[in-house]
DRENROMAR-834405 format. One record per residue (C-alpha): x, y, z. Coordinates in steps of 0.1 Angstrom, whole numbers, plus 5000, padded with zeros to 4 digits. Example, Ala and Ser with C-alpha at 12.3 -4.5 7.8 and 13.67 -1.06 7.14 Angstrom:
2
rec px:5123	py:4955	pz:5078
rec px:5137	py:4989	pz:5071
***
This chain:
429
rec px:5000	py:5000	pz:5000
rec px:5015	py:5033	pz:4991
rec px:5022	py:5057	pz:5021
rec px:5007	py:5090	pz:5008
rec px:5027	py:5108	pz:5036
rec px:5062	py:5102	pz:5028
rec px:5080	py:5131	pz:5017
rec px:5117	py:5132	pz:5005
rec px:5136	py:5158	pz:5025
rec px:5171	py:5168	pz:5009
rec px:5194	py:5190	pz:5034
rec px:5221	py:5208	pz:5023
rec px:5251	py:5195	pz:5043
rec px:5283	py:5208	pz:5045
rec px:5315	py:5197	pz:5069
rec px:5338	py:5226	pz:5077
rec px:5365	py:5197	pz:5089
rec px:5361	py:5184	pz:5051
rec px:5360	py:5214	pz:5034
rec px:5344	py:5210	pz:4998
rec px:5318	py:5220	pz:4980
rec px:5286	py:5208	pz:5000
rec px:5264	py:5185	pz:4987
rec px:5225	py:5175	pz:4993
rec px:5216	py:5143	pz:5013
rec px:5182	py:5127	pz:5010
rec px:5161	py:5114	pz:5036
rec px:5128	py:5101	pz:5040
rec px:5103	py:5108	pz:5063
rec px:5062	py:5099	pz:5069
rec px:5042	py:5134	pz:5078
rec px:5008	py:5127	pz:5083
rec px:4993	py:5160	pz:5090
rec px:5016	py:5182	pz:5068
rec px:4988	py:5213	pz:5077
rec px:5000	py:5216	pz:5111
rec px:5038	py:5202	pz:5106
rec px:5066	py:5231	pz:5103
rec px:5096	py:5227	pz:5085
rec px:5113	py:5232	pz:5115
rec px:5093	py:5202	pz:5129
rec px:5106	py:5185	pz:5098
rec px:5144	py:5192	pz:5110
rec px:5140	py:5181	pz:5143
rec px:5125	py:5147	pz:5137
rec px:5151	py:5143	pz:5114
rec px:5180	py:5152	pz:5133
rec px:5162	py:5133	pz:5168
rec px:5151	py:5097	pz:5143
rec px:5178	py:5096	pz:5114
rec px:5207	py:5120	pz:5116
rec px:5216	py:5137	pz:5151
rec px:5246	py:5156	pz:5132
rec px:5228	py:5179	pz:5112
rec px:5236	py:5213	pz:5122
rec px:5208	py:5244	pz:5118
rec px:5199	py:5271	pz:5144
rec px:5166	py:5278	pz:5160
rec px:5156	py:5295	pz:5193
rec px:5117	py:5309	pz:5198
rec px:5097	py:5286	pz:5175
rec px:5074	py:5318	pz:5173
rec px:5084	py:5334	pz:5145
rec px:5102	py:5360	pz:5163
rec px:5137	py:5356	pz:5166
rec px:5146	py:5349	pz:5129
rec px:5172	py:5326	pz:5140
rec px:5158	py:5293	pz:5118
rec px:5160	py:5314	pz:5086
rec px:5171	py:5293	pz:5057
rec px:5163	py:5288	pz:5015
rec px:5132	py:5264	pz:5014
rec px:5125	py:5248	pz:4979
rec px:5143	py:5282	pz:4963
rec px:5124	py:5308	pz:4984
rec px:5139	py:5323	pz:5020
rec px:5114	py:5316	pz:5048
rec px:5116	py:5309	pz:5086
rec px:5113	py:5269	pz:5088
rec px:5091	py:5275	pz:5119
rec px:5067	py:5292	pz:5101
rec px:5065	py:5274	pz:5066
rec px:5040	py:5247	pz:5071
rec px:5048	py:5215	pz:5051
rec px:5013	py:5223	pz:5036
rec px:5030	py:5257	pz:5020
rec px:5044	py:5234	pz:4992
rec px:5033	py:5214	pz:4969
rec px:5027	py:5176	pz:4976
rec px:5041	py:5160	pz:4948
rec px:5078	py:5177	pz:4955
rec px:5106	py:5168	pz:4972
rec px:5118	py:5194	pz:5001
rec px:5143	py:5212	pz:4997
rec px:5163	py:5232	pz:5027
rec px:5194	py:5252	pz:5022
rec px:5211	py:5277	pz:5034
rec px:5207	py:5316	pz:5029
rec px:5225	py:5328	pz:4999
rec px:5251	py:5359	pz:5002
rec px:5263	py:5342	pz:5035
rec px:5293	py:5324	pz:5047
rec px:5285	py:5282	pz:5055
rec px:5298	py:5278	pz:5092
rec px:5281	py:5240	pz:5085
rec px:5250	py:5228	pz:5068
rec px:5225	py:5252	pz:5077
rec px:5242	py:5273	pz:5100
rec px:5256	py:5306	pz:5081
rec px:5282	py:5333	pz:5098
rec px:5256	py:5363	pz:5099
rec px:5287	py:5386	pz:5107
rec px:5281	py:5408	pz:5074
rec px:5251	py:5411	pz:5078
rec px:5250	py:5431	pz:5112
rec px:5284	py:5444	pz:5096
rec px:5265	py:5462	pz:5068
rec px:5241	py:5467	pz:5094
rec px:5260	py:5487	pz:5118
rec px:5270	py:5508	pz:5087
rec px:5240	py:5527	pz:5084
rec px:5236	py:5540	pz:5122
rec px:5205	py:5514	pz:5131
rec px:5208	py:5534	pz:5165
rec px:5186	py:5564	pz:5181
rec px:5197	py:5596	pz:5193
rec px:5176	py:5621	pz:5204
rec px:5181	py:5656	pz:5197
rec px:5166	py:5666	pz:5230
rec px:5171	py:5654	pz:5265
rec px:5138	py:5648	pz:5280
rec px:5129	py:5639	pz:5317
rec px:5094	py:5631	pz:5297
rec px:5089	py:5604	pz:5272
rec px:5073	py:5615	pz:5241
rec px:5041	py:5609	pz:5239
rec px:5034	py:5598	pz:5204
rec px:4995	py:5584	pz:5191
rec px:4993	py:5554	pz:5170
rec px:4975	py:5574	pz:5142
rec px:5000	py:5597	pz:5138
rec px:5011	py:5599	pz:5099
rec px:5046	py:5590	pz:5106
rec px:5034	py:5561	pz:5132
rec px:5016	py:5547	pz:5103
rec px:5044	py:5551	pz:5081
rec px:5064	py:5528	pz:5096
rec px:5043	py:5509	pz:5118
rec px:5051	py:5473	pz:5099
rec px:5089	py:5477	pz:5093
rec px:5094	py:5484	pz:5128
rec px:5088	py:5445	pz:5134
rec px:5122	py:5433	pz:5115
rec px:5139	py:5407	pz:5129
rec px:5169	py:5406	pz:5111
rec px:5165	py:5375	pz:5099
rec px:5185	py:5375	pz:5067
rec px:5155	py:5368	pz:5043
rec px:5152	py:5397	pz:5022
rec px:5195	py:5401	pz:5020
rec px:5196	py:5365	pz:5008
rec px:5169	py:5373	pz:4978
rec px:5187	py:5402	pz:4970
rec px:5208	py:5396	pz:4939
rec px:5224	py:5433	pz:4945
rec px:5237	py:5422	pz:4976
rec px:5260	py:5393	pz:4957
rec px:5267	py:5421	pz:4927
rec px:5279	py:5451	pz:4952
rec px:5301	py:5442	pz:4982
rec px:5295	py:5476	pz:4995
rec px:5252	py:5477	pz:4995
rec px:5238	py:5472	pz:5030
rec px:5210	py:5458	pz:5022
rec px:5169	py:5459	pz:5026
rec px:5175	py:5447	pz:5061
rec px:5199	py:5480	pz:5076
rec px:5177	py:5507	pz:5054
rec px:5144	py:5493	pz:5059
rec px:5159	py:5503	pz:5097
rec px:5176	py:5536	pz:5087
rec px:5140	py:5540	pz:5072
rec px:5125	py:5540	pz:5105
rec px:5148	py:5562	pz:5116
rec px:5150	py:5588	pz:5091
rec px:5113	py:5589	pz:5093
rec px:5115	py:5598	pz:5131
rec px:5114	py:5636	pz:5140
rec px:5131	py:5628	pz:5172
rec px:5164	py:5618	pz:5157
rec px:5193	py:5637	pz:5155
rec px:5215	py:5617	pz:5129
rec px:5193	py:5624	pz:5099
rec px:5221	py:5641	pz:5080
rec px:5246	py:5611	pz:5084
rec px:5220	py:5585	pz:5081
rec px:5207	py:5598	pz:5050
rec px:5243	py:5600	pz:5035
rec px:5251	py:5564	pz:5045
rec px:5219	py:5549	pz:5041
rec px:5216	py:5563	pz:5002
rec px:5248	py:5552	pz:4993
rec px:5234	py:5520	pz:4994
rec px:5199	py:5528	pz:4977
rec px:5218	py:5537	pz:4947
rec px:5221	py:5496	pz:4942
rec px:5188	py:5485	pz:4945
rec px:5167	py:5473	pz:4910
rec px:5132	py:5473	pz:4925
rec px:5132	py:5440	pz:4923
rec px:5110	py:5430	pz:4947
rec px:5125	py:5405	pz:4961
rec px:5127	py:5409	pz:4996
rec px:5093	py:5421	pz:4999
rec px:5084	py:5389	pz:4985
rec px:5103	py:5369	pz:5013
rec px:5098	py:5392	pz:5043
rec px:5082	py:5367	pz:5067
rec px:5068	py:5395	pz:5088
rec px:5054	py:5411	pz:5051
rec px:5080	py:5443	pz:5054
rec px:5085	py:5458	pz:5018
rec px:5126	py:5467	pz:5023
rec px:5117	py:5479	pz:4984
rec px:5087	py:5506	pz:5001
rec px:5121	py:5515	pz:5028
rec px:5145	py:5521	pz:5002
rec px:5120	py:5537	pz:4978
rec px:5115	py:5566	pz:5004
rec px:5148	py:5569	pz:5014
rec px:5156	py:5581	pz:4977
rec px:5124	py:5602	pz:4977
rec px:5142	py:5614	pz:5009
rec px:5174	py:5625	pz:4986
rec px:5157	py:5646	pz:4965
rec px:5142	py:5669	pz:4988
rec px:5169	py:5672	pz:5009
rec px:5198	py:5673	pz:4987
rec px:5215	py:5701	pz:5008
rec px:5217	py:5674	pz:5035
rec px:5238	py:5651	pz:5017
rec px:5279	py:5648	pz:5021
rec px:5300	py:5632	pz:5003
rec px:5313	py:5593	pz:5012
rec px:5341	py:5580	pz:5011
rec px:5339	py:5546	pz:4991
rec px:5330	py:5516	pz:5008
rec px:5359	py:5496	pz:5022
rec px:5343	py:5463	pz:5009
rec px:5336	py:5481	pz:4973
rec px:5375	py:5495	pz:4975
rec px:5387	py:5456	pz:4979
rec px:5361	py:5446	pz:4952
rec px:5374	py:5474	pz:4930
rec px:5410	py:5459	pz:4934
rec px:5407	py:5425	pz:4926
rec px:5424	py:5415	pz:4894
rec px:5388	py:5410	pz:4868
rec px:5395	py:5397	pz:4835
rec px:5401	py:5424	pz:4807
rec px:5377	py:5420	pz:4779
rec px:5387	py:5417	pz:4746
rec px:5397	py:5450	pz:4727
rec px:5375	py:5456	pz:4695
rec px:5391	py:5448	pz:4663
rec px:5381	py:5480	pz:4643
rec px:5382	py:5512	pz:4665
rec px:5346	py:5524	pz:4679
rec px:5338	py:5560	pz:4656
rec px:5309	py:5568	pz:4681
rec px:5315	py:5596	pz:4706
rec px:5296	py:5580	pz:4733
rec px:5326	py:5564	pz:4750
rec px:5340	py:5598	pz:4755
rec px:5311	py:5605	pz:4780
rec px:5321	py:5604	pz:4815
rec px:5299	py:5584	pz:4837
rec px:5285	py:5608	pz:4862
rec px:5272	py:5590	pz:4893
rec px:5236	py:5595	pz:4905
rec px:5249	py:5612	pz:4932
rec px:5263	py:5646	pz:4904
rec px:5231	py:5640	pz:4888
rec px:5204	py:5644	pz:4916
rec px:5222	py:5675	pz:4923
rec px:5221	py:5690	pz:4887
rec px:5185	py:5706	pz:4897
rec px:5198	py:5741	pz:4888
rec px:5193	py:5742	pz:4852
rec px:5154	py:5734	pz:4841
rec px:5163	py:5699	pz:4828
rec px:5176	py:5691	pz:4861
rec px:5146	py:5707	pz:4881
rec px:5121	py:5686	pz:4857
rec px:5141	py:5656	pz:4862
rec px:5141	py:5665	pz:4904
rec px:5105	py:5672	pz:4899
rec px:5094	py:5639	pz:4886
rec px:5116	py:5617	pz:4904
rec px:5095	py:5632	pz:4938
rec px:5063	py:5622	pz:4922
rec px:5073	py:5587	pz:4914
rec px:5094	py:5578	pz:4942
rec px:5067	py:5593	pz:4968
rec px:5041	py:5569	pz:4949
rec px:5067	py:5538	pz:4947
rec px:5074	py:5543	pz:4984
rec px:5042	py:5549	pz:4997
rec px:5017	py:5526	pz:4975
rec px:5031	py:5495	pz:4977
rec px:5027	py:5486	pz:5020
rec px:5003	py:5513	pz:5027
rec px:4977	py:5510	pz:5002
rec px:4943	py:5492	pz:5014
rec px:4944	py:5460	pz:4991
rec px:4912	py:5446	pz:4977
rec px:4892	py:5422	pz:4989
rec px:4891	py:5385	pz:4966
rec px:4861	py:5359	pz:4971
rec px:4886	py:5324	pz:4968
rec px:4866	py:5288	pz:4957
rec px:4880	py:5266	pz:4992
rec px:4858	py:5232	pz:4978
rec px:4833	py:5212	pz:4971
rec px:4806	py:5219	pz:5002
rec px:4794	py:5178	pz:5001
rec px:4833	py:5173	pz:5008
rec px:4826	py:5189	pz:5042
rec px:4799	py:5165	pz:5062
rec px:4776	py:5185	pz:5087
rec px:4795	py:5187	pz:5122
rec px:4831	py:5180	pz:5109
rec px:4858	py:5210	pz:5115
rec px:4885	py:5203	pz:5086
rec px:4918	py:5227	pz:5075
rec px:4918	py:5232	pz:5037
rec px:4945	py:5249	pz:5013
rec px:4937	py:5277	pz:4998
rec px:4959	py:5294	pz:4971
rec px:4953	py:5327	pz:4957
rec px:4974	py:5356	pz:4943
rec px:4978	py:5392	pz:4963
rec px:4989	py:5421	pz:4945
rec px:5003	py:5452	pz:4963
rec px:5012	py:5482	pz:4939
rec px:5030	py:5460	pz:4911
rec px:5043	py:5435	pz:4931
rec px:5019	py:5399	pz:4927
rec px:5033	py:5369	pz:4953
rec px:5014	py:5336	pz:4954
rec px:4995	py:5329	pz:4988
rec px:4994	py:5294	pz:4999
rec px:4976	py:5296	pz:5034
rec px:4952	py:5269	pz:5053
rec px:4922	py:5274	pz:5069
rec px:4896	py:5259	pz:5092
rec px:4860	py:5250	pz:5080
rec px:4832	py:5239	pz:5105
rec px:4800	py:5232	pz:5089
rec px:4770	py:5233	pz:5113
rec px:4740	py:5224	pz:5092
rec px:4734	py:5219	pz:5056
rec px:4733	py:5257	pz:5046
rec px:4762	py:5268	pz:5081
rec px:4794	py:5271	pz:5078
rec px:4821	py:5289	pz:5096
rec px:4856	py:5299	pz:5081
rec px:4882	py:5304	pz:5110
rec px:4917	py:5322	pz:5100
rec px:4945	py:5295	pz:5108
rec px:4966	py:5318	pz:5123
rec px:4966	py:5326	pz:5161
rec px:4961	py:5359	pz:5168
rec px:4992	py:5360	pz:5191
rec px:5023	py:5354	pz:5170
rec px:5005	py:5336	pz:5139
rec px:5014	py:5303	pz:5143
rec px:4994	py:5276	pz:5128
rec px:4966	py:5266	pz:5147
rec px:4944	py:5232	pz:5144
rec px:4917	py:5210	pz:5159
rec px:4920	py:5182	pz:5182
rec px:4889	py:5158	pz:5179
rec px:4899	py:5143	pz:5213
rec px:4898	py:5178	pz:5231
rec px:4871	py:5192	pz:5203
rec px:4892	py:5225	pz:5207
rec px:4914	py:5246	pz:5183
rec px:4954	py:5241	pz:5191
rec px:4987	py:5261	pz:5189
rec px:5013	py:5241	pz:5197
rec px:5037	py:5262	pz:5208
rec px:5030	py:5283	pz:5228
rec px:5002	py:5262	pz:5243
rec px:4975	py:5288	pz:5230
rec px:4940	py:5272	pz:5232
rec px:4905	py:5278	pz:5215
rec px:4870	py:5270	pz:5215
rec px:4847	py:5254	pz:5194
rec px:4838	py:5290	pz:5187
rec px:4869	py:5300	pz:5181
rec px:4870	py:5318	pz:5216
rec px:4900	py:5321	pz:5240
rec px:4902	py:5293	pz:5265
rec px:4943	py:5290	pz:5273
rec px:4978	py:5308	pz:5269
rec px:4985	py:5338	pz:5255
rec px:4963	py:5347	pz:5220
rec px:4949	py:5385	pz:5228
rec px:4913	py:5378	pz:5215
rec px:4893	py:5351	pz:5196
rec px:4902	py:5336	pz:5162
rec px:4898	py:5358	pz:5132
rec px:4865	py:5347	pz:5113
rec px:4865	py:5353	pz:5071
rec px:4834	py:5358	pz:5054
rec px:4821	py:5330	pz:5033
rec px:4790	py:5323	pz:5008
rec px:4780	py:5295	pz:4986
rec px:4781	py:5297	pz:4951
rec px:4769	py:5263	pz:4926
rec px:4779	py:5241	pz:4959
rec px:4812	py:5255	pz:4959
rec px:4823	py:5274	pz:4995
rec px:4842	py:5306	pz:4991
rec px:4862	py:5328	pz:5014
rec px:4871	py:5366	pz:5012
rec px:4907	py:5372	pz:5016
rec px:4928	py:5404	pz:5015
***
């Protein structure tokens, strides 16, 4: 009889004492309720029933401390927050470790540039006043708003592994350190904005608007929004910016012997190589003749919208088909997949999320949110307890979805549902 369950798990492993390459080793392993199984509870029953020597870091479990994060079939996540239910069933998974980043073994990567590059763009505060007061500051307040989600960075290493800027540039800090210097420069209270915005758009010059991080950002921080305002930043305060000398780590790169390409046969008779190559730097600041001022001019209007749009924007609500309702018998509570695709600004990711269905009668259903509304960890029903479950952090729930145990604030988010042809659907955002 063929075990539906068994998944093939390959693990990057590496052996500092042996040097090499790396390679991938398979292993096999029976996951009966992949809805509720992390990839981080993937790793540990490996390491406890097959291999104790495989090395990968963990701490919280809660999503929280960023310490687990690693390259999961080709896309950066936490593994305690990627269900195995987040990929597809018929692959193989895949866990490796975060690109950009020294291999101290297996999993486990040397995160020293990162807070290096980190540390490069003044992630500190300092006030410009001593007060004997705190401030008093309101959570509506415009720049509270602006910067209410990238305040909960972990510094995992996500968003610098996506980055292909970060392997092309030696010097660029980052979406990581400016999403930071973001939330600094955005802070009235600070008295480093001059220096932070010099440092911090050094960098900005490297990014592509790729996206990339955003896409990755387990706690869904757009670094792209971050970096995006700092430039916006840049052109209206261009009297604010100093010169910097280059990078250290862009000196070295500079340096390095690079193969010489090859020398046209017939001379080129165009006068475009004569041109210097002014950096972006020269060119924001050529705003005193009118091409200059247009150019100033229209950068403002695009960065503002590119920075602002893409996080703060209030995304329309989708109505997503979940199943069959005769697949759902009266007084069962079951967790379905749904997949769906969320747009913010120009940026589209694929969702993969589950959620809880109870159906009470032939025509009631209930749709329950998967996530606890403590940390967002996965939540799921015990028939033995008839309650909802978070494992870990022993967060507990009703039939109802109300609070019974542990920590979760308030009662399990409901999402509206309807019936179309027989088919159930959900709104999601």
């Amino acid at each position: 009889m063929q075990n539906n369950h068994l998944r093939t798990v390959k693990i990057f492993r590496y052996d500092p004492e042996k040097g090499g390459e790396g390679h991938f080793q398979s292993y096999s392993l029976d996951i009966p309720q992949p809805e509720i199984t992390t990839i981080l509870d993937v790793l540990l029953r490996i390491q406890k029933e097959q291999d104790p020597s495989i090395a990968f870091r963990f701490a919280c479990r809660v999503n929280m401390c960023g310490s687990c994060g690693m390259v999961i079939n080709g896309r950066e996540g936490l593994a305690c927050k990627t269900n195995v239910a987040h990929l597809p069933s018929g692959q193989d998974i895949t866990l490796r470790p975060l690109n950009h980043f020294p291999v101290i073994k297996d999993l486990v990567v040397d995160m020293s540039p990162f807070f290096a590059k980190y540390e490069d763009t003044l992630p500190f505060f300092e006030p410009i006043e001593q007060r004997s007061e705190p401030y008093v500051i309101k959570p509506d307040t415009k720049e509270r708003v602006d910067i209410a989600m990238d305040t909960d960075c972990i510094a995992c290493g996500c968003c610098v592994s996506s980055c292909t800027m970060v392997n092309n540039h030696e010097g660029y800090a980052g979406p990581a350190a400016l999403t930071r210097a973001f939330t600094l420069l955005a802070d009235k209270r600070d008295a480093l904005f001059e220096p932070r915005l010099t440092r911090a758009l050094d960098s900005c010059y490297n990014c592509r608007t790729e996206f990339n991080c955003t896409e990755v950002c387990p706690k869904s921080i757009s670094g792209t929004r971050a970096i995006k305002y700092i430039q916006r930043l840049a052109v209206t305060h261009l009297k604010d910016i100093k010169p910097l000398p280059p990078h250290p780590a862009e000196e070295k790169a500079k340096n390095d012997p690079k193969p010489k390409a090859a020398e046209p046969d017939t001379p080129c008779s165009c006068k475009c190589h004569e041109l210097p190559d002014p950096s972006r730097r020269a060119f924001l600041k050529s705003t005193t003749g009118m091409v200059g001022l247009g150019v100033a001019i229209s950068l403002t209007g695009i960065l503002g919208v590119s920075a602002v749009v893409p996080t703060l924007a209030d995304q329309p609500a989708q109505w997503v088909p979940v199943g069959n309702a005769a697949s759902y018998p009266v007084g069962s509570v079951n967790t379905t997949m749904i997949t769906y695709k969320r747009k913010q600004a120009i940026h589209t990711e694929t969702v993969n999320v589950p959620i809880l269905i109870r159906r009470d009668s032939e025509q009631d259903f209930i749709c329950f949110n998967s996530s606890c509304t403590h940390l967002g960890c996965a939540v799921s029903w015990d028939p033995t307890t008839k309650r909802f479950e978070c494992a870990c952090h022993g967060g507990a729930f009703d039939v109802d979805g109300n609070v019974i145990a542990g920590p979760p604030p308030r009662p399990l988010d409901r999402l509206p549902w309807k019936l179309e042809n027989g088919i159930i659907m959900v709104e999601v955002v």
